[in-house]
N, CA, C and O atoms as a Tinker XYZ file with bonds, in Angstrom:
   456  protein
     1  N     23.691000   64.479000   81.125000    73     2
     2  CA    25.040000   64.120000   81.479000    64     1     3
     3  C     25.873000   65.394000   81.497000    63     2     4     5
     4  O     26.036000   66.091000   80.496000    81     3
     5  N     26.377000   65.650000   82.665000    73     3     6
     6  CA    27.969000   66.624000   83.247000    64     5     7
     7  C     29.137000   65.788000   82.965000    63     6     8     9
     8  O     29.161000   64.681000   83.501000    81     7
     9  N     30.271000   66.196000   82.083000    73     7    10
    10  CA    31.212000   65.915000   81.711000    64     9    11
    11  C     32.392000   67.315000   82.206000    63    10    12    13
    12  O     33.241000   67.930000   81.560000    81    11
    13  N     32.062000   67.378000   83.232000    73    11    14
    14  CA    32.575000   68.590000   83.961000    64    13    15
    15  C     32.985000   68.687000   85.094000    63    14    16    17
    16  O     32.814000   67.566000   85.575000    81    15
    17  N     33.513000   69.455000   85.987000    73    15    18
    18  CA    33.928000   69.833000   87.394000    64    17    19
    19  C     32.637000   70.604000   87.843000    63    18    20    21
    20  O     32.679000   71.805000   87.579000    81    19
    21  N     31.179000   70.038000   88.643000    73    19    22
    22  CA    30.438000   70.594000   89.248000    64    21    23
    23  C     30.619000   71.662000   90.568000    63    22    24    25
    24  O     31.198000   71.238000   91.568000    81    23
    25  N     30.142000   72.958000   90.538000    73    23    26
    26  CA    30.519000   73.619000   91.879000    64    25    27
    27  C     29.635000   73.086000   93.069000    63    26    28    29
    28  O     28.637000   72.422000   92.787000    81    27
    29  N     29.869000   73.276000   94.049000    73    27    30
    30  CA    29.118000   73.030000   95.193000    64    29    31
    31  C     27.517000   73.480000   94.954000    63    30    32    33
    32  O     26.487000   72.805000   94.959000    81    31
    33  N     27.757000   74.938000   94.740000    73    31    34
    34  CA    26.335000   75.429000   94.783000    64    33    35
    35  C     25.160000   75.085000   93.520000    63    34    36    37
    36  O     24.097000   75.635000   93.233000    81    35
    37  N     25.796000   74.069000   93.011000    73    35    38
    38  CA    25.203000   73.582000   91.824000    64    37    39
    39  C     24.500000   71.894000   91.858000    63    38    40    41
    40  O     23.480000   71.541000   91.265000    81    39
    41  N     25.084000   71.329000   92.432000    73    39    42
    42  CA    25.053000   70.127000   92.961000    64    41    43
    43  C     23.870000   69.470000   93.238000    63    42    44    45
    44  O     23.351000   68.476000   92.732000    81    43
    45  N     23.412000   70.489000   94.475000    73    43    46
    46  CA    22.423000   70.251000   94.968000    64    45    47
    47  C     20.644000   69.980000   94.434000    63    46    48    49
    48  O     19.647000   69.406000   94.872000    81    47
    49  N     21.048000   70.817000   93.198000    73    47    50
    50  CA    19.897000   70.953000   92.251000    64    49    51
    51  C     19.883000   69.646000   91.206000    63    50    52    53
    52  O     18.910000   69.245000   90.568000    81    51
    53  N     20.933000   69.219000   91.210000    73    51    54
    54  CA    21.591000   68.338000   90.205000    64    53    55
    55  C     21.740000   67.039000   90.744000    63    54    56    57
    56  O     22.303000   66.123000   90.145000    81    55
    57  N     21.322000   66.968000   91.681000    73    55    58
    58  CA    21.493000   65.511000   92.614000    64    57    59
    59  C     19.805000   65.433000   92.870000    63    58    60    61
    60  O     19.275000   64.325000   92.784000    81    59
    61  N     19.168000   66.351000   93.112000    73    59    62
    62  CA    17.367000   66.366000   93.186000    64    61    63
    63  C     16.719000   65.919000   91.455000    63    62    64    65
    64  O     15.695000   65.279000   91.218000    81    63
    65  N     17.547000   66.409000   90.607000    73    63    66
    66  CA    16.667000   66.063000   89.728000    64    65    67
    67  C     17.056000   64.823000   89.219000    63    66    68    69
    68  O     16.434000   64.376000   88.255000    81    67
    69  N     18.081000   64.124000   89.759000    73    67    70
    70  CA    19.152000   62.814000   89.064000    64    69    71
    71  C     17.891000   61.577000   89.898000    63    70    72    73
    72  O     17.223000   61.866000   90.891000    81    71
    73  N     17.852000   60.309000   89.206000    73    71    74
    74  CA    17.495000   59.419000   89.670000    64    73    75
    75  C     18.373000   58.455000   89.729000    63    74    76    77
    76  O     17.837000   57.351000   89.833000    81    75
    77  N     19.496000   58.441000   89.704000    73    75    78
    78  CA    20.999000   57.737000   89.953000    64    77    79
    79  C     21.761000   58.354000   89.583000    63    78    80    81
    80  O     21.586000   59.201000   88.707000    81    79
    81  N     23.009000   58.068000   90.236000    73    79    82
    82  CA    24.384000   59.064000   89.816000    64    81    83
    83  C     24.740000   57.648000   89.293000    63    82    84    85
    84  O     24.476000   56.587000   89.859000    81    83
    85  N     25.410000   57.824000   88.070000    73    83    86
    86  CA    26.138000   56.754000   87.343000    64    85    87
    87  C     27.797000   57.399000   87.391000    63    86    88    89
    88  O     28.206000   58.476000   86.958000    81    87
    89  N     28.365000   56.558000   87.923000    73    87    90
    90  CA    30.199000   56.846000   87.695000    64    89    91
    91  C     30.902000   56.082000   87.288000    63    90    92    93
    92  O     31.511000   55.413000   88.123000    81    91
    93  N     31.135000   55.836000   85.940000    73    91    94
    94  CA    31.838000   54.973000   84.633000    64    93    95
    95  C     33.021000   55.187000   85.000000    63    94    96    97
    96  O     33.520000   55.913000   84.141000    81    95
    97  N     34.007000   54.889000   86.066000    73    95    98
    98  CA    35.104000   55.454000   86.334000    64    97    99
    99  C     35.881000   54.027000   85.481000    63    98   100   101
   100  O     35.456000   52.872000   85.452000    81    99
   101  N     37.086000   54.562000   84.863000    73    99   102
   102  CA    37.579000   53.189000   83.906000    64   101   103
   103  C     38.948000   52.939000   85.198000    63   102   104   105
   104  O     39.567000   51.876000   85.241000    81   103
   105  N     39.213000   54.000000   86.078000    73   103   106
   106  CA    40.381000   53.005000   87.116000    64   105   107
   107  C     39.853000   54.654000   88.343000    63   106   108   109
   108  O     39.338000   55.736000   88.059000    81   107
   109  N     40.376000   53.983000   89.816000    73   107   110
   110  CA    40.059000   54.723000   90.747000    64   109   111
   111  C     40.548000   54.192000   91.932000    63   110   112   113
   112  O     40.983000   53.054000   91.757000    81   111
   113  N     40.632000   54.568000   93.003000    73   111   114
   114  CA    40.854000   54.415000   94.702000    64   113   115
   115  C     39.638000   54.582000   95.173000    63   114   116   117
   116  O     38.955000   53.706000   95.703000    81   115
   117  N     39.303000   55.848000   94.968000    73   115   118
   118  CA    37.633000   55.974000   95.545000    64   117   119
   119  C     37.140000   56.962000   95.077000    63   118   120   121
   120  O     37.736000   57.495000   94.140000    81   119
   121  N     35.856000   57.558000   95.579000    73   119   122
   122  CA    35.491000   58.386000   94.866000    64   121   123
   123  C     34.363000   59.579000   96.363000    63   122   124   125
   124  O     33.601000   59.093000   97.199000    81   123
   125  N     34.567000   60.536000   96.251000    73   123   126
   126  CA    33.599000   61.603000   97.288000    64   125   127
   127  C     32.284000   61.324000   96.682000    63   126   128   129
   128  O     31.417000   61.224000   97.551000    81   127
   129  N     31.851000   61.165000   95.490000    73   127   130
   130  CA    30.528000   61.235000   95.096000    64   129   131
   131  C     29.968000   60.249000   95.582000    63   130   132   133
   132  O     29.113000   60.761000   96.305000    81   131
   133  N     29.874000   59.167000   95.672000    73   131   134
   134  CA    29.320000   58.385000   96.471000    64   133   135
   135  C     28.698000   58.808000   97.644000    63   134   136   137
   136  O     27.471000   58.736000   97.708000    81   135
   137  N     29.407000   59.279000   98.673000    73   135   138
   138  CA    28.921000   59.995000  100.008000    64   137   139
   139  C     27.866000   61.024000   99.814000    63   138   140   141
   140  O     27.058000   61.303000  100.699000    81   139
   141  N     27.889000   61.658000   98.482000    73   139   142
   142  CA    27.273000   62.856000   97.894000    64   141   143
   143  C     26.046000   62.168000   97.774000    63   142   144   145
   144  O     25.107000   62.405000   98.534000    81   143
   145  N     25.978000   61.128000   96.648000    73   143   146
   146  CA    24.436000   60.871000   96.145000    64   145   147
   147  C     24.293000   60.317000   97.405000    63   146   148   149
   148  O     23.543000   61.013000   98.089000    81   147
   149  N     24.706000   59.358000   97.975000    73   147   150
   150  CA    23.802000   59.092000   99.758000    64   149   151
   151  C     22.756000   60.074000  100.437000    63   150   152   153
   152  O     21.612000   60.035000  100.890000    81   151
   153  N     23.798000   60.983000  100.253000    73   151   154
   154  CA    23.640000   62.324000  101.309000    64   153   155
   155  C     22.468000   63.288000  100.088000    63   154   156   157
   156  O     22.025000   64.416000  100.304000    81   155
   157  N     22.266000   62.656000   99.171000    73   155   158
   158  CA    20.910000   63.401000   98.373000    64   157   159
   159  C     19.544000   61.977000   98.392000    63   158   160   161
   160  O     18.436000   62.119000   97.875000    81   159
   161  N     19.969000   60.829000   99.038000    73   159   162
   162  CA    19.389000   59.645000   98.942000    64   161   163
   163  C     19.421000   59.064000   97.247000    63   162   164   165
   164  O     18.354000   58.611000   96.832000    81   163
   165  N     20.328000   59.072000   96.522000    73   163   166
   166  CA    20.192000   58.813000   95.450000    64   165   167
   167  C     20.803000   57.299000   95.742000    63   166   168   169
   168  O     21.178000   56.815000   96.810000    81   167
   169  N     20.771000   56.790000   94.563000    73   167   170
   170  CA    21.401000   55.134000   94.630000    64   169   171
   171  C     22.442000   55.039000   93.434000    63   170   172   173
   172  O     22.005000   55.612000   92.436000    81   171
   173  N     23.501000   54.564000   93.284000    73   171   174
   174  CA    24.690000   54.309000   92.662000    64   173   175
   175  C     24.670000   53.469000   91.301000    63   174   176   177
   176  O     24.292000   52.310000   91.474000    81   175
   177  N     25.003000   53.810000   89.960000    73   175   178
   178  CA    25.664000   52.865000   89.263000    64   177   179
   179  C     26.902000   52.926000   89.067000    63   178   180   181
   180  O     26.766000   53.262000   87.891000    81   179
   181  N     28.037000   52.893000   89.199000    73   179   182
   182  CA    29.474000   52.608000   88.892000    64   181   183
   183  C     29.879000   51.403000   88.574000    63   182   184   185
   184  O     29.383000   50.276000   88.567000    81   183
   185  N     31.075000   51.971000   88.262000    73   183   186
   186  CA    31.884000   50.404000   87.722000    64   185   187
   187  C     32.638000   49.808000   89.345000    63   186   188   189
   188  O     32.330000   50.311000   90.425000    81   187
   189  N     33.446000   48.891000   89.218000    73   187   190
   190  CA    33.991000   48.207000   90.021000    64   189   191
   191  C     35.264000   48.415000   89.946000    63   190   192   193
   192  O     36.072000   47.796000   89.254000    81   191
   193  N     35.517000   49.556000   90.876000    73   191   194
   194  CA    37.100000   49.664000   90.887000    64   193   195
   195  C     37.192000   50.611000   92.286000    63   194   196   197
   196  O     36.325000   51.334000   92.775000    81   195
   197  N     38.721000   50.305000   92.793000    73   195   198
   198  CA    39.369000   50.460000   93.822000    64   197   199
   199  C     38.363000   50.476000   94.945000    63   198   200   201
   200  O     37.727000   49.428000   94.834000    81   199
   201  N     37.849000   51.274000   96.131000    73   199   202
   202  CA    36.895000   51.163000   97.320000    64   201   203
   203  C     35.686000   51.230000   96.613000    63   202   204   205
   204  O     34.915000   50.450000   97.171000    81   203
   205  N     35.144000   51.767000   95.672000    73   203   206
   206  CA    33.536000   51.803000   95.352000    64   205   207
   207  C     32.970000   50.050000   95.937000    63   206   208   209
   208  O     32.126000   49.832000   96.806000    81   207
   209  N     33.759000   49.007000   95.129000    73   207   210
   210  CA    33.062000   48.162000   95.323000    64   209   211
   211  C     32.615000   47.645000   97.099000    63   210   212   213
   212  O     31.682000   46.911000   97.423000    81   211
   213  N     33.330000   48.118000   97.740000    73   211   214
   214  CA    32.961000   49.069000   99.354000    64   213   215
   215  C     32.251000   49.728000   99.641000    63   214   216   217
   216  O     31.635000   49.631000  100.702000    81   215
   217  N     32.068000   50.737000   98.694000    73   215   218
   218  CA    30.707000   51.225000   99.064000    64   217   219
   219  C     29.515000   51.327000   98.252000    63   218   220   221
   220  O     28.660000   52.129000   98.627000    81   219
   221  N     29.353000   50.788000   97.419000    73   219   222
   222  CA    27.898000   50.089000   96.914000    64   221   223
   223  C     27.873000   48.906000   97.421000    63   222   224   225
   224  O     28.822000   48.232000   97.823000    81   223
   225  N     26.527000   48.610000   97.392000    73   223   226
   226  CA    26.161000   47.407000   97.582000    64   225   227
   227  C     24.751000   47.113000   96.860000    63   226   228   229
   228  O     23.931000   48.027000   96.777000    81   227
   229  N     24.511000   46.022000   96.414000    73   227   230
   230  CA    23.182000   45.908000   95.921000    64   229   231
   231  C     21.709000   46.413000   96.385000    63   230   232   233
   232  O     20.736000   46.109000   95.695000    81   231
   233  N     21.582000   47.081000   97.400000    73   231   234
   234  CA    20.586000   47.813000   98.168000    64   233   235
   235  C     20.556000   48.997000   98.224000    63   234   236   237
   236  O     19.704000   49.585000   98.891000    81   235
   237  N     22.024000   49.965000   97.128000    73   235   238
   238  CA    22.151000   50.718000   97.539000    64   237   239
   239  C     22.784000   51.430000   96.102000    63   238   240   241
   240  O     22.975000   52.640000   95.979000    81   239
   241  N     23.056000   50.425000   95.080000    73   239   242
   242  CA    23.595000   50.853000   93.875000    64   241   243
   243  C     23.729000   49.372000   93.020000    63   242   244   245
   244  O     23.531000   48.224000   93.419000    81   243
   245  N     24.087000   49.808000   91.870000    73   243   246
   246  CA    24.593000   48.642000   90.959000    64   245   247
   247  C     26.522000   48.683000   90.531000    63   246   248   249
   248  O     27.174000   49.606000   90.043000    81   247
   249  N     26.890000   47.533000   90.887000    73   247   250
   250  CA    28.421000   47.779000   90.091000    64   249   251
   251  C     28.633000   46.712000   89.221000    63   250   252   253
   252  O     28.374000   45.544000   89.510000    81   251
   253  N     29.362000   47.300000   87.561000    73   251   254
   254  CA    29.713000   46.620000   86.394000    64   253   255
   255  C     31.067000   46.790000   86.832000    63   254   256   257
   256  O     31.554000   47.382000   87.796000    81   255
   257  N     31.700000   45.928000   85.607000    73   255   258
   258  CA    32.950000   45.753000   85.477000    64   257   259
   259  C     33.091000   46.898000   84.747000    63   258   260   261
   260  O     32.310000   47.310000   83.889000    81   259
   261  N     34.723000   47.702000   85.334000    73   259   262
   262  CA    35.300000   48.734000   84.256000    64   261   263
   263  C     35.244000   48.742000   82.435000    63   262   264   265
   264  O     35.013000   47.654000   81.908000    81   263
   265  N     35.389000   49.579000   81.812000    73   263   266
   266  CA    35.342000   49.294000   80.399000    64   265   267
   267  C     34.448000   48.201000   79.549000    63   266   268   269
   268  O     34.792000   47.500000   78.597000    81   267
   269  N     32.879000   48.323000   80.386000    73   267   270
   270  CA    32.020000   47.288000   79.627000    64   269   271
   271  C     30.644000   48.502000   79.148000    63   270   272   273
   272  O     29.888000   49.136000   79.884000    81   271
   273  N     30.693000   48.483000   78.375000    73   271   274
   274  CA    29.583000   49.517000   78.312000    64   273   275
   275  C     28.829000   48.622000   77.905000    63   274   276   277
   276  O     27.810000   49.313000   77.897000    81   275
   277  N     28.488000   47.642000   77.558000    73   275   278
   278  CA    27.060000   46.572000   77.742000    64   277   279
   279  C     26.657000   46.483000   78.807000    63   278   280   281
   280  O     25.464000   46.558000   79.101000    81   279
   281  N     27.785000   46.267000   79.758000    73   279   282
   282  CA    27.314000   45.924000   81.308000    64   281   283
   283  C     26.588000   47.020000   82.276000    63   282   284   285
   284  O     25.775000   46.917000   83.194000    81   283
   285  N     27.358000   48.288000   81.550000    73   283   286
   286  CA    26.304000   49.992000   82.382000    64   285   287
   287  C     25.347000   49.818000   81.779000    63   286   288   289
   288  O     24.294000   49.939000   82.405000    81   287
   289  N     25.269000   49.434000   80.199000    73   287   290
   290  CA    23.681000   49.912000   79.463000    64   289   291
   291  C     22.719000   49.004000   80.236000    63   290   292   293
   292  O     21.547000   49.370000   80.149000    81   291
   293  N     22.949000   47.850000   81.009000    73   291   294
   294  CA    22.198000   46.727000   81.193000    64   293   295
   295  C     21.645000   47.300000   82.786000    63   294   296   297
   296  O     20.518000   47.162000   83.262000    81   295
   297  N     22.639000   47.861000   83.298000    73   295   298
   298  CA    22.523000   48.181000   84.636000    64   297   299
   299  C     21.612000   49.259000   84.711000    63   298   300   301
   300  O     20.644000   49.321000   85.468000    81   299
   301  N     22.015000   50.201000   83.792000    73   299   302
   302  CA    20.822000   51.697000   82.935000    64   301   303
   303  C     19.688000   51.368000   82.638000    63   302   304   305
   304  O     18.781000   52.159000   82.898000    81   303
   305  N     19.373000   50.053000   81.977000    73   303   306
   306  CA    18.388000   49.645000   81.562000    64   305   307
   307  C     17.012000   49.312000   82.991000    63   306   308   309
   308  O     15.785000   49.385000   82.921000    81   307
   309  N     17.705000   49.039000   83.877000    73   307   310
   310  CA    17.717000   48.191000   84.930000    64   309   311
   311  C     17.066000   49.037000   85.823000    63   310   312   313
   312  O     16.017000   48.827000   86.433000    81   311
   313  N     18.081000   50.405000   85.845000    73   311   314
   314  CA    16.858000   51.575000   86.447000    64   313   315
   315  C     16.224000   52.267000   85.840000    63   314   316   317
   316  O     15.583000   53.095000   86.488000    81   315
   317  N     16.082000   52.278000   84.280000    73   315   318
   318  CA    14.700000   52.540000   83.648000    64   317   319
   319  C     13.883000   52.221000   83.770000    63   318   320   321
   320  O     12.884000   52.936000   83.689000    81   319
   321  N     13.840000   50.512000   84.128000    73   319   322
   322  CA    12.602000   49.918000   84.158000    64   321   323
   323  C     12.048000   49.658000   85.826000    63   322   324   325
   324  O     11.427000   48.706000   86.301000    81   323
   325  N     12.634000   51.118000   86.563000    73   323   326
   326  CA    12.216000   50.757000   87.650000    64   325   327
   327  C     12.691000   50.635000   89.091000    63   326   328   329
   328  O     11.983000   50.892000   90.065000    81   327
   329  N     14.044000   50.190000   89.144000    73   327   330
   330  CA    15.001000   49.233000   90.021000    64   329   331
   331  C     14.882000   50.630000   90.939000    63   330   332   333
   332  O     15.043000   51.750000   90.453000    81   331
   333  N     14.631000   50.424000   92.087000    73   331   334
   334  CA    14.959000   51.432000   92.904000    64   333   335
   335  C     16.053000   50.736000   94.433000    63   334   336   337
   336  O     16.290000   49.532000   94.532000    81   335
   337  N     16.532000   51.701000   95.380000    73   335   338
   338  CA    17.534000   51.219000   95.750000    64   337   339
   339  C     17.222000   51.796000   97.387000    63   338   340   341
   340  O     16.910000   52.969000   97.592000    81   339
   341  N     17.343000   50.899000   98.355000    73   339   342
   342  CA    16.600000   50.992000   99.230000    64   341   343
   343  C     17.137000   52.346000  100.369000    63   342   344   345
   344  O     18.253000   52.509000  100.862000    81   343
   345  N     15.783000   53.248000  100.550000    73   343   346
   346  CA    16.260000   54.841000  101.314000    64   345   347
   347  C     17.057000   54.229000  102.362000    63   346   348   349
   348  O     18.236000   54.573000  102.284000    81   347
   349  N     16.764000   53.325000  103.450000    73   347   350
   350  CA    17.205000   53.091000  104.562000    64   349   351
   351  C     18.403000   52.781000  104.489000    63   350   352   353
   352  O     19.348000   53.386000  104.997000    81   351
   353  N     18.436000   51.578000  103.694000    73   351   354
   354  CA    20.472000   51.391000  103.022000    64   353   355
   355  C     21.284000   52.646000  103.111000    63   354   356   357
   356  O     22.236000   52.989000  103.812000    81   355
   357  N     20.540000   53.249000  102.101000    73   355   358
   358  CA    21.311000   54.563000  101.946000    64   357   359
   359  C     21.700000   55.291000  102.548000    63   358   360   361
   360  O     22.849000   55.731000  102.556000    81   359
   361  N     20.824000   55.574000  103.182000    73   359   362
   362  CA    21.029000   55.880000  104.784000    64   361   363
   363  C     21.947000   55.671000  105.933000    63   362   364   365
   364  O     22.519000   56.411000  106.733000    81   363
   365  N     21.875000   54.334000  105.712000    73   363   366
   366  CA    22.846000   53.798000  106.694000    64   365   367
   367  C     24.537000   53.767000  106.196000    63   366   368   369
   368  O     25.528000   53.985000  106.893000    81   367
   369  N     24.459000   53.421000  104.757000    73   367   370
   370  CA    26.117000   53.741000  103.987000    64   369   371
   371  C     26.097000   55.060000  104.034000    63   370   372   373
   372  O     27.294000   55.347000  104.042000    81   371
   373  N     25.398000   56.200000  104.077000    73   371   374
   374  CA    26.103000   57.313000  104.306000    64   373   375
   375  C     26.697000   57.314000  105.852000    63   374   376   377
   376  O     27.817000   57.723000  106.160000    81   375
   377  N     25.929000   56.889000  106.557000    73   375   378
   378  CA    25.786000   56.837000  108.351000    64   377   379
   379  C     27.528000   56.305000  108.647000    63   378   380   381
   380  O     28.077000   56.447000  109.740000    81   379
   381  N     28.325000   55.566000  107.193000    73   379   382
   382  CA    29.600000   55.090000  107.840000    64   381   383
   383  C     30.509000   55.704000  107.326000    63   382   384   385
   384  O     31.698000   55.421000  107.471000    81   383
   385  N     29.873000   57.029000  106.366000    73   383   386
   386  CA    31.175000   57.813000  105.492000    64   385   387
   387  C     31.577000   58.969000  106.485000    63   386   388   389
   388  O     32.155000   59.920000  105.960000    81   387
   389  N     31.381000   59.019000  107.686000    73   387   390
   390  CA    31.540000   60.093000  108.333000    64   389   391
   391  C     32.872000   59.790000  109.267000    63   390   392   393
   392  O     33.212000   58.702000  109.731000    81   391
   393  N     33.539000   61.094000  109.409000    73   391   394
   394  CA    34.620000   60.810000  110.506000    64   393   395
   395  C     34.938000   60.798000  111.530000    63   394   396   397
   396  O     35.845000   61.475000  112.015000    81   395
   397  N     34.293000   60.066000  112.036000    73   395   398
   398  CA    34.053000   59.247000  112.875000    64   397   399
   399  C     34.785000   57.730000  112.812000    63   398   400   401
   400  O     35.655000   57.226000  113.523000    81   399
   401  N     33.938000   57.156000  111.477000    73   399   402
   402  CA    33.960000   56.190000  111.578000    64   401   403
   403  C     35.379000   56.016000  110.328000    63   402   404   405
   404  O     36.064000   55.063000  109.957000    81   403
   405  N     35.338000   57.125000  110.067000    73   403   406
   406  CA    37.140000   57.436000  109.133000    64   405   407
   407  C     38.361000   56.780000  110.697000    63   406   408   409
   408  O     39.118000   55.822000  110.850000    81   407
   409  N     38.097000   57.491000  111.205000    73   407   410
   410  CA    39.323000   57.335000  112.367000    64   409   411
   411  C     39.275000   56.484000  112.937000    63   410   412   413
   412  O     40.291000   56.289000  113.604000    81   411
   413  N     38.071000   55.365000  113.091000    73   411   414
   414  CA    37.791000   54.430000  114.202000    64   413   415
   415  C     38.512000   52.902000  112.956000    63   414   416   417
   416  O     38.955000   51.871000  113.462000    81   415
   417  N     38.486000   53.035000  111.945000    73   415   418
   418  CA    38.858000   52.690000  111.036000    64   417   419
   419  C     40.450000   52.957000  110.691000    63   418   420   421
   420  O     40.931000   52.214000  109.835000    81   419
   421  N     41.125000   53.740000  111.156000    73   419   422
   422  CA    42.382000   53.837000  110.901000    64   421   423
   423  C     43.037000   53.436000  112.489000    63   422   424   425
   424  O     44.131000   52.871000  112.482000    81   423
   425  N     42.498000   53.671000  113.597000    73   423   426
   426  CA    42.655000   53.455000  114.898000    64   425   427
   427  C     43.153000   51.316000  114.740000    63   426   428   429
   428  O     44.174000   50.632000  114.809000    81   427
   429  N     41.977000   51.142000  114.559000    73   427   430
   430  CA    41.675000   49.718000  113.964000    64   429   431
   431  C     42.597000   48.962000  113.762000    63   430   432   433
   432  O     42.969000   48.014000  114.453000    81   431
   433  N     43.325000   49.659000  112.045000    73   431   434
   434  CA    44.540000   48.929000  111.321000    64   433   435
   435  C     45.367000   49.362000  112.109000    63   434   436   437
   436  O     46.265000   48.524000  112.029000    81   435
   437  N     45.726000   50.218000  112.927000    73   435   438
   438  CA    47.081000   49.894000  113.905000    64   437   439
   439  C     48.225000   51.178000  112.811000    63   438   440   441
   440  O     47.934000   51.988000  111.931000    81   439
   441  N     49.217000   50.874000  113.305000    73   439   442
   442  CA    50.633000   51.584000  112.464000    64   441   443
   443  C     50.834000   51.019000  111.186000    63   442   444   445
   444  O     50.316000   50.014000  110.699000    81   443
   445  N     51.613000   51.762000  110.736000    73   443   446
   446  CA    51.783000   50.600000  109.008000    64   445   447
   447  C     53.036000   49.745000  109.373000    63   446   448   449
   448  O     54.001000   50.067000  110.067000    81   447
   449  N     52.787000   48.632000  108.762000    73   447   450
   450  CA    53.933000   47.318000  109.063000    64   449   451
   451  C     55.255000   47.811000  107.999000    63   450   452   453
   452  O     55.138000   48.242000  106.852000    81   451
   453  N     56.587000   47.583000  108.819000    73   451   454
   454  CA    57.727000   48.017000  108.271000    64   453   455
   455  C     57.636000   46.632000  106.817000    63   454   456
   456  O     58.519000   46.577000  105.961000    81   455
């Protein structure tokens, strides 16, 4: 466990040897790491807050409720014993973090309503 600000050039080594990125975030909007472990094919545990629960999905990560640490240990437990999270998913949720599909997505919702 990193309880730190990782540099770029560090990452990369650190996402190869990880077999899930876990992000215990206790409140959030979203998060870049997500796109990150995709983009290393890793699979997700986080909690459930602001867009994550958007971008995990059960094929692709696990999400607990904020502030349950029974509920990560269970989810931890879960890929100890195995749980793997499917490459192609992963694949494909990285395939929609790109901007591209940022703008086609803001195009979409239109102007903001007065």
């Amino acid at each position: 466990m990193l309880d730190r600000y990782v540099p770029a050039d560090e990452a990369a080594s650190l996402f190869a040897a990880a077999d899930v990125v876990v992000l215990p975030y206790r409140a959030g909007t979203q998060s870049g790491v997500v796109p990150l472990a995709y983009a290393h094919g890793r699979g997700v545990v986080s909690t459930r807050v602001g867009g994550l629960e958007e971008a995990v999905h059960p094929d692709t990560g696990i999400l607990v409720p904020p502030e349950d640490p029974a509920a990560l240990a269970v989810a931890l437990e879960e890929v100890r014993r195995g749980r793997r999270f499917a490459g192609g998913a992963i694949a494909a949720a990285l395939s929609r973090c790109g901007w591209d599909e940022f703008v086609a997505v803001l195009e979409t919702a239109g102007p903001p309503q007065p």
